[in-house]
PAKOLTOR-362841 format. One record per residue (C-alpha): residue number from 1; x, y, z. Coordinates in nm, 4 decimals, padded with zeros to 6 digits. Example, Ala and Ser with C-alpha at 12.3 -4.5 7.8 and 13.67 -1.06 7.14 Angstrom:
{node 1,{01.2300,-00.4500,00.7800}} {node 2,{01.3670,-00.1060,00.7140}} 
This chain:
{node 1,{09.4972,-02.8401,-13.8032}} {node 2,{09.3997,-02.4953,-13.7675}} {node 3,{09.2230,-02.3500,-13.4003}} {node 4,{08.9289,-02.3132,-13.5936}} {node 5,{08.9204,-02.6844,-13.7326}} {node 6,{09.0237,-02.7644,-13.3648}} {node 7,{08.6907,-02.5834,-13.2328}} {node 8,{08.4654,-02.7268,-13.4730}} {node 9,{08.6057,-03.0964,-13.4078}} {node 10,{08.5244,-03.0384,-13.0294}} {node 11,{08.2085,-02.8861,-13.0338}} {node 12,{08.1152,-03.1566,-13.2803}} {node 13,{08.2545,-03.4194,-13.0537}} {node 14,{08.0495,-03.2759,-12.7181}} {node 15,{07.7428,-03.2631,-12.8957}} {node 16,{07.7586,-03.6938,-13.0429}} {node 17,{07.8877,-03.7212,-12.6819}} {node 18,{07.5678,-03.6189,-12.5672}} {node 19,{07.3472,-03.8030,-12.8189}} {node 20,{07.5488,-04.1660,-12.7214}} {node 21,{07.4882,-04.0546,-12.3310}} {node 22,{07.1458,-04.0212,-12.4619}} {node 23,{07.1380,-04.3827,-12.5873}} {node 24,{07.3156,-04.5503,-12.2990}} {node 25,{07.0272,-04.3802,-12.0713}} {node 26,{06.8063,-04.4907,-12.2565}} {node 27,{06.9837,-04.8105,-12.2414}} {node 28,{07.0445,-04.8408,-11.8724}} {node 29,{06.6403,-04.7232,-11.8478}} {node 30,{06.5079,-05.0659,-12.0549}} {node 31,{06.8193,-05.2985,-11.8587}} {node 32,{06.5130,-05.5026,-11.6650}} {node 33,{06.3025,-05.5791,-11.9474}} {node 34,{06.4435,-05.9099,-12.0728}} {node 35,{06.2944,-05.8274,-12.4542}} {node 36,{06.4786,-05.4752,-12.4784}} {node 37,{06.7498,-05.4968,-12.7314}} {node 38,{07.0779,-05.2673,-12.6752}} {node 39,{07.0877,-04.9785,-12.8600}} {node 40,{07.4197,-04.8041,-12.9839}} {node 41,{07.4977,-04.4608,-13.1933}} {node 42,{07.6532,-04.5297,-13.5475}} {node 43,{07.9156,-04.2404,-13.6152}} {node 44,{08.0354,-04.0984,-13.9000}} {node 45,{08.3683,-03.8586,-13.9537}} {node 46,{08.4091,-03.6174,-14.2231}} {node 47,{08.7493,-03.5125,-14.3978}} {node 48,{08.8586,-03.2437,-14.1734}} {node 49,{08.7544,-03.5096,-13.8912}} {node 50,{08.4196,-03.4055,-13.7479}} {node 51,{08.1915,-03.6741,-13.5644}} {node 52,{07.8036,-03.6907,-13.6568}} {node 53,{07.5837,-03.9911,-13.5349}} {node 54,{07.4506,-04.0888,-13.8608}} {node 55,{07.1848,-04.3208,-13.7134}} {node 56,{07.0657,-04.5891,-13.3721}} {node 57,{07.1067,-04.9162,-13.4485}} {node 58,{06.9809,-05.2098,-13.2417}} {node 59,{07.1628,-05.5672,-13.1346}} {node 60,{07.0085,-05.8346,-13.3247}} {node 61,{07.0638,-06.1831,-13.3888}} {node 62,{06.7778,-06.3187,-13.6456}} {node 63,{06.9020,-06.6988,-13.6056}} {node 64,{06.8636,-06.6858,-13.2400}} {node 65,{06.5250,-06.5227,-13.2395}} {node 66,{06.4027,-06.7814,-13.5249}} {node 67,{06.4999,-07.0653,-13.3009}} {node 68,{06.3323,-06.9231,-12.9579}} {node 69,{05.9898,-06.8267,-13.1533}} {node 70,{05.9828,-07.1421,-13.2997}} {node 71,{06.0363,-07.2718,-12.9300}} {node 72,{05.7661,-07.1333,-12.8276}} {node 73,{05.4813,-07.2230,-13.0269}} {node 74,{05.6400,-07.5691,-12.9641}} {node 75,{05.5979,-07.5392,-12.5850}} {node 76,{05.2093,-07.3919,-12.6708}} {node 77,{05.1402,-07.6708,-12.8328}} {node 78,{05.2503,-07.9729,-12.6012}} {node 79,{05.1952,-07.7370,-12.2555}} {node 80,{04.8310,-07.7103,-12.3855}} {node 81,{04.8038,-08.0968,-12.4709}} {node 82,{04.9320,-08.1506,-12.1803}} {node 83,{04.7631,-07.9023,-11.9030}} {node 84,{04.4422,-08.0217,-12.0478}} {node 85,{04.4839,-08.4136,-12.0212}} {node 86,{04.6424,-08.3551,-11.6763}} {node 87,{04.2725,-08.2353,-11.6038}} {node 88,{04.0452,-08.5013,-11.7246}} {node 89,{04.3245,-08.7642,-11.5627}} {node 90,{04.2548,-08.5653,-11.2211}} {node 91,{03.9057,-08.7134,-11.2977}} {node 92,{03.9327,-09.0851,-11.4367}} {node 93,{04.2718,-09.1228,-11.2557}} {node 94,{04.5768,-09.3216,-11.4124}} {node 95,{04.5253,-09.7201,-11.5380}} {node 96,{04.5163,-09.8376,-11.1126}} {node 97,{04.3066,-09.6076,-10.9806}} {node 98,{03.9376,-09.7399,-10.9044}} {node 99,{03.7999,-09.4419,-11.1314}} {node 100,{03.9569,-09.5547,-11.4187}} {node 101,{03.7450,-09.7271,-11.6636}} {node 102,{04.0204,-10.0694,-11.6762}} {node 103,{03.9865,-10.0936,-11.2931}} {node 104,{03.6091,-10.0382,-11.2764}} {node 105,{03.5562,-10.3662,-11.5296}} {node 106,{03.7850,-10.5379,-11.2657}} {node 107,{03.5591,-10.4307,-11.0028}} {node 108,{03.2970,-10.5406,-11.1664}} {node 109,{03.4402,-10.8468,-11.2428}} {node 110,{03.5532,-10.9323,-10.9346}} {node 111,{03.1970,-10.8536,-10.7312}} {node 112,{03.0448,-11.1281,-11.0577}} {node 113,{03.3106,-11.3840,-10.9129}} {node 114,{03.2110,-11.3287,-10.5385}} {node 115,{02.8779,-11.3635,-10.6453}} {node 116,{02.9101,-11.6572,-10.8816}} {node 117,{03.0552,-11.8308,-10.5539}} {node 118,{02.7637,-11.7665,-10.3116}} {node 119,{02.4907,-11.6464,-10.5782}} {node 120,{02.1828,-11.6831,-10.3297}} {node 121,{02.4093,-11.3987,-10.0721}} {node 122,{02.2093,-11.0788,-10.1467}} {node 123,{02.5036,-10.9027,-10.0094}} {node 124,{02.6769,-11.0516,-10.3137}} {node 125,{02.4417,-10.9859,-10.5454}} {node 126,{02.3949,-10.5891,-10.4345}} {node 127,{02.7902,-10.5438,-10.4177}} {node 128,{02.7930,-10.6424,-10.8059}} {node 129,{02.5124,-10.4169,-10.8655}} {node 130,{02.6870,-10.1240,-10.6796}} {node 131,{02.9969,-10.2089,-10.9348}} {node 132,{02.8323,-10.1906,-11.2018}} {node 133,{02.6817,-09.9095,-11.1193}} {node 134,{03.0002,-09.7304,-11.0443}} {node 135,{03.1299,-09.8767,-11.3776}} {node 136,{02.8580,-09.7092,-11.5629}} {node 137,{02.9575,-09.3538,-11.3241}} {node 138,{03.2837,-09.3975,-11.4374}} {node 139,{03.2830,-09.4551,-11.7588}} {node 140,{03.0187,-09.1112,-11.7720}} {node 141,{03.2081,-08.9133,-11.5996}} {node 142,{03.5312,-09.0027,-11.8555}} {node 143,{03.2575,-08.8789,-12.1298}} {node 144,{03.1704,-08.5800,-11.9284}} {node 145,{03.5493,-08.5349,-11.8846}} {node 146,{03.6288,-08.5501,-12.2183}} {node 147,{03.3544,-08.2961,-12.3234}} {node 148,{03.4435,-08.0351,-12.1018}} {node 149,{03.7827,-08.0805,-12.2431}} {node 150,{03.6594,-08.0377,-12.5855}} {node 151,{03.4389,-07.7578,-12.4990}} {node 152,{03.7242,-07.5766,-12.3041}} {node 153,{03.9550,-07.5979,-12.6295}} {node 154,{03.6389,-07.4417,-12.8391}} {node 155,{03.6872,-07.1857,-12.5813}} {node 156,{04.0778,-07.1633,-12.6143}} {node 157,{03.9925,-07.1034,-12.9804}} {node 158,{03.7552,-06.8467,-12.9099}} {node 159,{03.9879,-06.6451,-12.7302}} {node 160,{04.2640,-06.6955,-12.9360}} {node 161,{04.0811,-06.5694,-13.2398}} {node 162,{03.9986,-06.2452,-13.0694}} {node 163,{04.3474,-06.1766,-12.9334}} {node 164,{04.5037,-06.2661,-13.2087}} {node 165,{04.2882,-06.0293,-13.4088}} {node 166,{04.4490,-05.7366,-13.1486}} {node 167,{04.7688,-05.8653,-13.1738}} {node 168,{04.8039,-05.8085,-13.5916}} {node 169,{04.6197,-05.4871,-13.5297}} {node 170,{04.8627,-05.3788,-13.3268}} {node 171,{05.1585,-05.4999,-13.5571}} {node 172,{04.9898,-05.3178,-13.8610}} {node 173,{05.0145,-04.9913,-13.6156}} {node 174,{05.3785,-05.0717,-13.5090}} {node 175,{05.4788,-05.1939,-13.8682}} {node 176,{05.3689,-04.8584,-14.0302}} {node 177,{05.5442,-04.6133,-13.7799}} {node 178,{05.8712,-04.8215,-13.8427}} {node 179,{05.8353,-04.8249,-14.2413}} {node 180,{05.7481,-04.4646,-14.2079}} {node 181,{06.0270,-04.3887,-13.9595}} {node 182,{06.2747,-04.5875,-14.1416}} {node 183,{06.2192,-04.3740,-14.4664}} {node 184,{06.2381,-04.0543,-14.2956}} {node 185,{06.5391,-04.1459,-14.0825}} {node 186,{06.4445,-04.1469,-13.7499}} {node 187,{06.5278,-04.3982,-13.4696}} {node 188,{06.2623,-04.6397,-13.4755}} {node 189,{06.4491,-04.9346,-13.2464}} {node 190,{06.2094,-04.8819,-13.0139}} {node 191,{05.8952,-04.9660,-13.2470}} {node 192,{06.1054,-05.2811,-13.3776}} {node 193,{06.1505,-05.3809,-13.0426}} {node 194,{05.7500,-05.3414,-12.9253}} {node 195,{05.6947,-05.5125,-13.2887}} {node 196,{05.9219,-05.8214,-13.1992}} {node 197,{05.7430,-05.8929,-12.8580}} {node 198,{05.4113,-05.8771,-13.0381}} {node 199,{05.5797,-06.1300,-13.3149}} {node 200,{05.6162,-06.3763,-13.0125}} {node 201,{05.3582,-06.3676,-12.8941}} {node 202,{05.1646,-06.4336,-13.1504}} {node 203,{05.3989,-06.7412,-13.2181}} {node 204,{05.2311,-06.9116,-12.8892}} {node 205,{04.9346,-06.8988,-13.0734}} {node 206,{05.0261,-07.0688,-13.3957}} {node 207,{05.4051,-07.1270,-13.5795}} {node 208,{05.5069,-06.8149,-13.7564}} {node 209,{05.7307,-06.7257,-14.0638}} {node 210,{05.8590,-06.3958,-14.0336}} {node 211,{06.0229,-06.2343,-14.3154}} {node 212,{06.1716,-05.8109,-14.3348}} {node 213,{06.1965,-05.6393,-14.6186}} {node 214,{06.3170,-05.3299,-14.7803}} {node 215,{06.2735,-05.0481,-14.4920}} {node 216,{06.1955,-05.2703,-14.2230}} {node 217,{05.8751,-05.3733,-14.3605}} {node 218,{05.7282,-05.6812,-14.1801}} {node 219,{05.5619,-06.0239,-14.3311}} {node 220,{05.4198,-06.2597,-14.1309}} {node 221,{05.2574,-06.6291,-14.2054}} {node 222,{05.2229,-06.9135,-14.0433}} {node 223,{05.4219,-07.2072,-14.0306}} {node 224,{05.2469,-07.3736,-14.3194}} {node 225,{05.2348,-07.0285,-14.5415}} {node 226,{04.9188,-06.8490,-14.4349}} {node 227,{04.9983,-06.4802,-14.4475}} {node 228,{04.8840,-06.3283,-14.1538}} {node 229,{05.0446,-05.9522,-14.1768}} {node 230,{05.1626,-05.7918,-14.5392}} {node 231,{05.0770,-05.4088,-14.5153}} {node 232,{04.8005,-05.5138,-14.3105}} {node 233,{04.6489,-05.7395,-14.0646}} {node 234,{04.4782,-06.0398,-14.2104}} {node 235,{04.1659,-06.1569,-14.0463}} {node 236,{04.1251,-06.4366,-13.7844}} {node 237,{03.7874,-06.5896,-13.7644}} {node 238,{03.6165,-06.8454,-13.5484}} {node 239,{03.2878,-06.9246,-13.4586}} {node 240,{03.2566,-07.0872,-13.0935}} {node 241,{03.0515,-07.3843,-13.0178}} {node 242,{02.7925,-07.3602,-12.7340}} {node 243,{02.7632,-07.7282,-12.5968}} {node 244,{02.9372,-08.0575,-12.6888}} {node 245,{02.8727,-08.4179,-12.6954}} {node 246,{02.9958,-08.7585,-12.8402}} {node 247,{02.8016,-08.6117,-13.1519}} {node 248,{02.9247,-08.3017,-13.2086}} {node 249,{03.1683,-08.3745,-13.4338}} {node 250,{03.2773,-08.4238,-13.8173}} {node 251,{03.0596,-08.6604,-13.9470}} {node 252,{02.8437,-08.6844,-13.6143}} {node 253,{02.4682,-08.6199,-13.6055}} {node 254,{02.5167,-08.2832,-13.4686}} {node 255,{02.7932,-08.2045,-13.7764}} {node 256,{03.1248,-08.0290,-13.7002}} {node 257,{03.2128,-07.7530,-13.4261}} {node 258,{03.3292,-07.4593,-13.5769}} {node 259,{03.6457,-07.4190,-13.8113}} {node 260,{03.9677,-07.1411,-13.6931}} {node 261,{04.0508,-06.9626,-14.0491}} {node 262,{04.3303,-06.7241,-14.1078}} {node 263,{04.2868,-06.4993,-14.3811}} {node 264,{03.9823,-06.7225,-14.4854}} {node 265,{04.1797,-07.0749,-14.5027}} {node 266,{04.1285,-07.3351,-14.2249}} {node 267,{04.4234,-07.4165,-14.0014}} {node 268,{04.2807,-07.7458,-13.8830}} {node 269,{04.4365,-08.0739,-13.9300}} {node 270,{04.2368,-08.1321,-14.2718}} {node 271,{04.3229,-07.8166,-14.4495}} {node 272,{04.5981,-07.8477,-14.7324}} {node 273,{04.7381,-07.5741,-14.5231}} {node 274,{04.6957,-07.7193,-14.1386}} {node 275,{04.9460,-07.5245,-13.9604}} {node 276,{05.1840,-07.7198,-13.7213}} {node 277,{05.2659,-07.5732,-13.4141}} {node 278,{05.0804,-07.3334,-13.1579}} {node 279,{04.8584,-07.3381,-12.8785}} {node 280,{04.5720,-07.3443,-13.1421}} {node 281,{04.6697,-07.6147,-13.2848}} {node 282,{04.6795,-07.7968,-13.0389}} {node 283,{04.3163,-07.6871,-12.9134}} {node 284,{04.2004,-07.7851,-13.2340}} {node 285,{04.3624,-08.1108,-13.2127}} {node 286,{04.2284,-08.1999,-12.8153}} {node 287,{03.8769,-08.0583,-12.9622}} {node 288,{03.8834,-08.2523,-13.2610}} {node 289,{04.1239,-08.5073,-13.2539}} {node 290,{04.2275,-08.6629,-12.9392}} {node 291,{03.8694,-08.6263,-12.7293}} {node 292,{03.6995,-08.8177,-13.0128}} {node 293,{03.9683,-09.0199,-13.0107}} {node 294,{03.9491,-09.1307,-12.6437}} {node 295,{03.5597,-09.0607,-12.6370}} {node 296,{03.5352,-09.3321,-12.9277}} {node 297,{03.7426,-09.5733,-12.7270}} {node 298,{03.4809,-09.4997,-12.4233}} {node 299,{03.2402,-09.5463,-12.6248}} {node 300,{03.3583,-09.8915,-12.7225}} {node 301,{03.3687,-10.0165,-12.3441}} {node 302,{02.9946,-09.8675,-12.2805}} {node 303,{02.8698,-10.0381,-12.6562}} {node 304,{03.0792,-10.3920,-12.5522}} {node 305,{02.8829,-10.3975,-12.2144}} {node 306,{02.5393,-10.3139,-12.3317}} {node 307,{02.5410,-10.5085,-12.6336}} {node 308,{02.7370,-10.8484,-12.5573}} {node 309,{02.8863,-10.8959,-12.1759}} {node 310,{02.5382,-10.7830,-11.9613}} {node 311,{02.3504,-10.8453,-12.2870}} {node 312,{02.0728,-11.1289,-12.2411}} {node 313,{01.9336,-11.3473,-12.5147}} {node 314,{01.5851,-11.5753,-12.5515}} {node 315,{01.5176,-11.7996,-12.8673}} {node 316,{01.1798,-11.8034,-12.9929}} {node 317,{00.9560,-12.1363,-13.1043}} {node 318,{01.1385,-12.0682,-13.4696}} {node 319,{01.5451,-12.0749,-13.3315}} {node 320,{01.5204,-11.7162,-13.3708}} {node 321,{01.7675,-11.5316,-13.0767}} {node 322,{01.6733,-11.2479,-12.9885}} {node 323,{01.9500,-10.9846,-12.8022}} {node 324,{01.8715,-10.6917,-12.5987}} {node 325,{02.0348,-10.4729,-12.3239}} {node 326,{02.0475,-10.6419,-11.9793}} {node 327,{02.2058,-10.4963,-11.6788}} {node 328,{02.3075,-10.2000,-11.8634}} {node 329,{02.1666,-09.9492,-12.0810}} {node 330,{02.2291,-09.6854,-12.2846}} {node 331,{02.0768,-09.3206,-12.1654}} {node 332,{02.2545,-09.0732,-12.4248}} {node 333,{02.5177,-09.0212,-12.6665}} {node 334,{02.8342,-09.1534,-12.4702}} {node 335,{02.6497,-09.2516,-12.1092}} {node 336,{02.5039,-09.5732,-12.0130}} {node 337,{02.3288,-09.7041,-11.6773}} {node 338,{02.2654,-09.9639,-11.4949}} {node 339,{01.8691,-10.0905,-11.5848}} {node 340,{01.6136,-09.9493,-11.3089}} {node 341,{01.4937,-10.3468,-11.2881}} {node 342,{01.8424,-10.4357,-11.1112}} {node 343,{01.8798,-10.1547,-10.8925}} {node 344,{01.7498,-10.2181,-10.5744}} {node 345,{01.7731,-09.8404,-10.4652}} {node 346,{01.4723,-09.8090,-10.6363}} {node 347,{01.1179,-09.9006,-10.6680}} {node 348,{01.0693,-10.2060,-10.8126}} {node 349,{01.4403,-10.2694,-10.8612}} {node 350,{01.5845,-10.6404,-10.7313}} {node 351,{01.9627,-10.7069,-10.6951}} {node 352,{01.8434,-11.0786,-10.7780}} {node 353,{01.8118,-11.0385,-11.1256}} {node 354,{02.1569,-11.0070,-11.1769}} {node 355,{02.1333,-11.3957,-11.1200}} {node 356,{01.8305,-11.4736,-11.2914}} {node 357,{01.8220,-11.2575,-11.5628}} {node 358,{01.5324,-11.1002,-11.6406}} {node 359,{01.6451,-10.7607,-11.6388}} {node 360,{01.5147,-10.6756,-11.9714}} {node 361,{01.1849,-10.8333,-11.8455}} {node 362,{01.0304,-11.1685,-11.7822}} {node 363,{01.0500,-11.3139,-12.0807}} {node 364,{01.4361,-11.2931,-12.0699}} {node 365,{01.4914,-11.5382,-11.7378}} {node 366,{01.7507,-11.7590,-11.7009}} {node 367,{01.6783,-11.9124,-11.3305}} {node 368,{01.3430,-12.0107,-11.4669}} {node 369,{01.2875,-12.2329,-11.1626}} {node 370,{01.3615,-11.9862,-10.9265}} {node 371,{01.6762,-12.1245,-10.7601}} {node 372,{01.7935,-11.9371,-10.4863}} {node 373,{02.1678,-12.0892,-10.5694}} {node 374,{02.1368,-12.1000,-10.9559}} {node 375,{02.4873,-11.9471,-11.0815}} {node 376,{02.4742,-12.0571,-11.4656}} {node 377,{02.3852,-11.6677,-11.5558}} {node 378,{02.6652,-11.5034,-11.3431}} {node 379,{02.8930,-11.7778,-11.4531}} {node 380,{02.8436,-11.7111,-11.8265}} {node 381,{02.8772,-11.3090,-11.7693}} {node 382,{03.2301,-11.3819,-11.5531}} {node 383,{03.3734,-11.5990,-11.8927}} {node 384,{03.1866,-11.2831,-12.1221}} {node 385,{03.4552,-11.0766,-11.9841}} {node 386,{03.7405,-11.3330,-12.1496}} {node 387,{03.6068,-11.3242,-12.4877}} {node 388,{03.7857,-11.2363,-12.7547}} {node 389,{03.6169,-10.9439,-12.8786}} {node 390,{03.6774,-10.7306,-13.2492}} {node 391,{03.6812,-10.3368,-13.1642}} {node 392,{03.4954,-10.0861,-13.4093}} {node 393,{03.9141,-09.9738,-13.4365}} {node 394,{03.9840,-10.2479,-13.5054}} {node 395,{04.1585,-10.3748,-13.1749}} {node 396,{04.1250,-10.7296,-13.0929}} {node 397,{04.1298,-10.8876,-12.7815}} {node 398,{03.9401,-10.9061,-12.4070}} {node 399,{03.7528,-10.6027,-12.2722}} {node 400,{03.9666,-10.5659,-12.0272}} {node 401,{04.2741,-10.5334,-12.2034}} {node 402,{04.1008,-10.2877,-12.4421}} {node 403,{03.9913,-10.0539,-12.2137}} {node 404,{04.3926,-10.1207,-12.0538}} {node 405,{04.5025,-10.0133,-12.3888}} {node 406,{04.2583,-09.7279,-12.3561}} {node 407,{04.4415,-09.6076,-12.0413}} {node 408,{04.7760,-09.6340,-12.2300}} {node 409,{04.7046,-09.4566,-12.4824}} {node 410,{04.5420,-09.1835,-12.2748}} {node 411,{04.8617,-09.2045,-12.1015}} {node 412,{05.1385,-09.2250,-12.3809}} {node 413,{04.9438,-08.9211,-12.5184}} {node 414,{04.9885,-08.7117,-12.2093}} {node 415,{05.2832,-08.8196,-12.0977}} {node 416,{05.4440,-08.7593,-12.4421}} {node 417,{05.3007,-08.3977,-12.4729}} {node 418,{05.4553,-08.3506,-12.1288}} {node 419,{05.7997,-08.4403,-12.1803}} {node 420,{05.8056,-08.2261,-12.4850}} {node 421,{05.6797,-07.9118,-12.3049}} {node 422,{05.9433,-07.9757,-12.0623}} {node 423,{06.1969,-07.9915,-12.2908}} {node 424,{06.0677,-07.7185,-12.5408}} {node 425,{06.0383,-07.5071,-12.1965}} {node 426,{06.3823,-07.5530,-12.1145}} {node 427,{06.5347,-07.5012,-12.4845}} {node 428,{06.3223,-07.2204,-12.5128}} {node 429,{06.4135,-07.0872,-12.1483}} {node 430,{06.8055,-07.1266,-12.2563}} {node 431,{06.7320,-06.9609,-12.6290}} {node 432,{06.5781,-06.6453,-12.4344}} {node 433,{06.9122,-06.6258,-12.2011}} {node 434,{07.1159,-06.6371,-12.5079}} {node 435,{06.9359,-06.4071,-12.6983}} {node 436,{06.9051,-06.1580,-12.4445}} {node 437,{07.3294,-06.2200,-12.3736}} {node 438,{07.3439,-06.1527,-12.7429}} {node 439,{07.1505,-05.8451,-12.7632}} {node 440,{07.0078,-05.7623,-12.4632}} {node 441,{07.1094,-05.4718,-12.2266}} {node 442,{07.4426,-05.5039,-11.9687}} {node 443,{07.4006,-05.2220,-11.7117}} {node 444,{07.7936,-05.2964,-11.5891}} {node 445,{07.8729,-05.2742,-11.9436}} {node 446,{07.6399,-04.9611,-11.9923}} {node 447,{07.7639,-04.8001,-11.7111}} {node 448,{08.1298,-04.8478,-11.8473}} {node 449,{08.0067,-04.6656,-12.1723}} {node 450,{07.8704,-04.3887,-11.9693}} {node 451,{08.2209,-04.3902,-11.8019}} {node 452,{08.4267,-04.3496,-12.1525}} {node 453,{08.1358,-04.1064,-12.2562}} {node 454,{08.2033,-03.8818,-11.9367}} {node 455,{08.5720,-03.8561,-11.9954}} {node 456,{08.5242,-03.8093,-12.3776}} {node 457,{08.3391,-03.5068,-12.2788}} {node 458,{08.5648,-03.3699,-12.0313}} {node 459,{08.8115,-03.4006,-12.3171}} {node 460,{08.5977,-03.2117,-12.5657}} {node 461,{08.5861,-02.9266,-12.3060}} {node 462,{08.9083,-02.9174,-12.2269}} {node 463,{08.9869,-02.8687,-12.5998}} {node 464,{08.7310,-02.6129,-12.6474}} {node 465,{08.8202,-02.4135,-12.3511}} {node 466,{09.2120,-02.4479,-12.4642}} {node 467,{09.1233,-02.3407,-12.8366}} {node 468,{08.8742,-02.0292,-12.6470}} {node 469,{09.2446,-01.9677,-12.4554}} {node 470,{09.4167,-01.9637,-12.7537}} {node 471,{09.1962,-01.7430,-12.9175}} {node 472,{09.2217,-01.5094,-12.6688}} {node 473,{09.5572,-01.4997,-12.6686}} {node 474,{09.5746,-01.4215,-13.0327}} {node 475,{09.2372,-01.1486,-12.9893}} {node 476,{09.5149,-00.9371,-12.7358}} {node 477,{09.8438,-00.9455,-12.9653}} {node 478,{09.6622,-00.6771,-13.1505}} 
C-alpha cells in the first residue's frame, strides 16, 4: 500500500469515525424513550480499502411490533368495557347489595310477607311501601346508570373521531418526509420512528393493518380492511348524540345515535366491515350493544311489576277483566314509581291500600268490607312473585331469578372484559419489553461503541500523523 493510499484510508476512517460517534450520541440522547429504536451506520469499503457510511439504518423487528399493536387495541377494547361497567356497578352494586335490582325485589318481598302476617300493622304496611319505593329508585337509577354510560361512550366516540382525524394528519406529514427522504437518501429513522408511535396509537383506537411499501411508503386499514392512510389521510366522521334514553336507539322511537365511519363506511357491529378491536369499538358496543342490552333486561323487571305482580284486576257485569297498573307505575321510557295513592308521604296517599287495593282507584278494591286484618290481596302479590313468568327474551322463569340472571350477566360481562384487559395488559406490557430489548437503545452497550469508536480514532490519527512523519522524512532526503 502506498503512503498516499495509507493517508487516504485514515482520513477516510476518522471522518466515518465521526459520523458513527454521531449516531451513538444520538443514540445515547433517545436511551429513555422506551419507543426510540437504535440506530447504527452501514459502511461500505472500496477496492483500495476506504470506509464511507453508505446509509443509518434502524433496529426493527416487524413480528414483534405486529403482535404488541395488536395488543393494544385488545387491551382498548376490554379496559374500556370494563372501566365503564365498573362505573354503573359502583351504582347498582353487585347481585347482594341492597341497590341491586335482585335484592330490591327481595326487599320488597320480604316487607309483603311481614305484612301479609300482621296486615292491619301500619308499620307493616308503610315498610312495604318504602320497599317498593326504593325498588322503583333502584331500578331508575340502573336506567339512569346505564344512560350515562351510553352517553359517555357517544362521547368516547366523539373524541376519538377528532383525534384520530390529527393522528392520520400527522402520519400523512410524517409519511411524506420519509418517502421523500428515502428517495433522496437521507436518514429518515427518526421520522419512521415518530411515524411508528403515531401507528400505535392509533391502534388503541381501532385494530390496524399496517403494510410498507416501496420507499418506506406507509398503508394503513383497519382490522377489517378499511383504509385509513394511502398517500393520504382518510376521513373519520362522527356525529355526537346530545341526550339518551331507553329510546334512543336502532329501531327506538327516537331512531339511532349517530354512526363512527372511516373513509365513509361504518365500523359498527352491523357494517359488512365492523372492525374488531379498539377502544371504539368497544364504545360503540357499550353505546349500542350492551346498555340496551342490560337496559332491556331493566326494562323487563319495571314492565313485570307494573303490568302483572302490583297489577290489580276488576271483572265487569259481562266477565270482562279488566288490568291496570296498581302500586306501580310507569313515569317515562325506562322509570317507574310507586302510585301517589299508596304513598303516604303525600297528600292523599294511604299505606293501606297496599292491602286493600284500590290503588288504581275505588273501583279496583279488594278489602271491600273494610277489614282492618284482610290479607287475601298481599297474600296473592307474595305468590305473584313465584310465578312462572315468559320474558320479552325469551327467559322463563320467576322474577326474581330473572332479574338474578340480570345481575349475572351484568357481571359475566364485566368480569370477562376485565380479565382480558388484564391479561392483554400484561402480554402487551411483556411485548413492549421485548421489543424495546430487540431494538431499543442499551446505553452500557452504547457507551461500549463510543469506547471502540474512541480508540478507532486514536488509531486513525496515529496513522495519519505516522504517514505526515513519513512524508516528511521523504520531503528532506532531497
Amino acid at each position: 500500500m502506498s503512503l498516499l493510499s495509507a493517508f487516504n484510508n485514515a482520513r477516510s476512517s476518522l471522518a466515518v469515525t465521526s459520523q458513527q460517534s454521531a449516531v451513538v450520541s444520538r443514540n445515547m440522547a433517545n436511551a429513555s424513550d422506551p419507543t426510540a429504536t437504535r440506530k447504527f451506520a452501514n459502511q461500505v469499503y472500496d477496492r483500495n480499502g476506504a470506509v464511507d457510511i453508505l446509509s443509518v439504518s434502524q433496529s426493527s423487528d416487524p413480528a414483534l411490533y405486529r403482535s404488541m399493536i395488536n395488543g393494544q387495541a385488545a387491551v382498548g377494547t376490554n379496559e374500556t368495557v370494563a372501566t365503564a361497567l365498573d362505573r354503573v356497578r359502583q351504582i347498582i352494586g353487585d347481585v347482594d347489595a341492597q341497590t341491586s335490582p335482585s335484592a330490591s325485589i327481595a326487599a320488597m318481598k320480604n316487607a309483603l310477607t311481614d305484612l301479609a302476617a300482621s296486615p292491619e300493622n301500619a308499620h307493616y304496611q308503610r315498610a312495604a311501601v318504602d320497599a317498593a319505593r326504593d325498588l322503583a329508585l333502584n331500578l331508575n337509577n340502573a336506567t339512569d346508570a346505564i344512560q350515562t354510560m351510553r352517553k359517555d361512550a357517544d362521547t368516547e366516540l366523539a373524541n376519538g373521531a377528532k383525534r384520530l382525524n390529527q393522528l392520520l394528519g400527522d402520519l400523512e406529514t410524517l409519511n411524506a418526509k420519509v418517502v421523500s427522504g428515502t428517495v433522496g437518501g437521507k436518514d429518515v429513522t427518526d421520522e419512521m420512528d415518530q411515524r411508528d408511535r403515531i401507528v400505535a396509537e392509533i391502534s388503541g383506537y381501532v385494530g390496524v393493518n399496517v403494510r410498507v411499501r416501496a420507499n418506506n411508503d406507509l398503508v394503513l386499514s383497519t382490522d377489517s380492511g378499511i383504509v385509513m392512510f394511502e398517500n393520504r389521510a382518510r376521513s373519520v366522521e362522527f356525529t355526537p348524540t346530545q341526550a339518551f334514553d331507553p329510546e334512543k336507539r336502532a329501531g327506538g322511537a327516537k331512531g339511532a345515535p349517530g354512526e363512527f365511519k372511516i373513509d365513509g363506511i361504518s365500523i359498527g357491529g352491523s357494517s359488512s366491515m365492523a372492525v374488531r378491536e379498539g377502544s371504539l369499538v368497544a364504545a360503540l358496543k357499550l353505546r349500542d350493544d350492551i346498555g340496551n342490552e342490560f337496559q332491556d333486561r331493566i326494562d323487563q323487571i319495571g314492565t313485570t311489576l307494573v303490568e302483572h305482580t302490583f297489577a290489580e284486576q276488576k271483572t265487569a257485569a259481562d266477565g270482562t277483566v279488566t288490568t291496570v297498573p296498581g302500586l306501580f307505575e310507569r313515569t317515562g321510557p325506562g322509570t317507574i314509581s310507586i302510585s301517589q295513592r299508596v304513598d303516604y308521604r303525600l297528600p292523599g296517599g294511604d299505606a293501606a291500600r297496599i292491602r286493600d287495593g284500590g290503588i288504581a282507584d275505588a273501583t279496583y278494591t279488594y278489602n271491600t268490607d273494610g277489614e282492618s286484618g284482610f290479607s287475601g290481596r298481599i297474600n296473592e302479590l307474595v305468590a305473584r312473585f313465584d310465578d312462572n313468568l315468559t320474558f320479552a327474551n325469551g327467559e322463563v322463569g320467576r322474577l326474581s331469578d330473572f332479574s338474578s340472571g340480570s345481575m349475572a350477566w351484568f357481571e359475566g360481562v364485566r368480569g370477562t372484559a376485565r380479565e382480558n384487559a388484564s391479561y392483554q395488559t400484561t402480554m402487551v406490557a411483556r411485548a413492549r419489553e421485548v421489543l424495546s430489548s430487540t431494538t431499543g437503545i442499551n446505553i452500557e452497550e452504547e457507551m461500549t461503541h463510543l469506547l471502540d469508536l474512541e480508540r478507532s480514532y486514536q488509531a486513525s490519527s496515529k496513522l495519519i500523523q505516522t504517514v505526515n512523519s513519513m512524508f516528511d522524512s521523504l520531503l528532506a532526503i532531497r
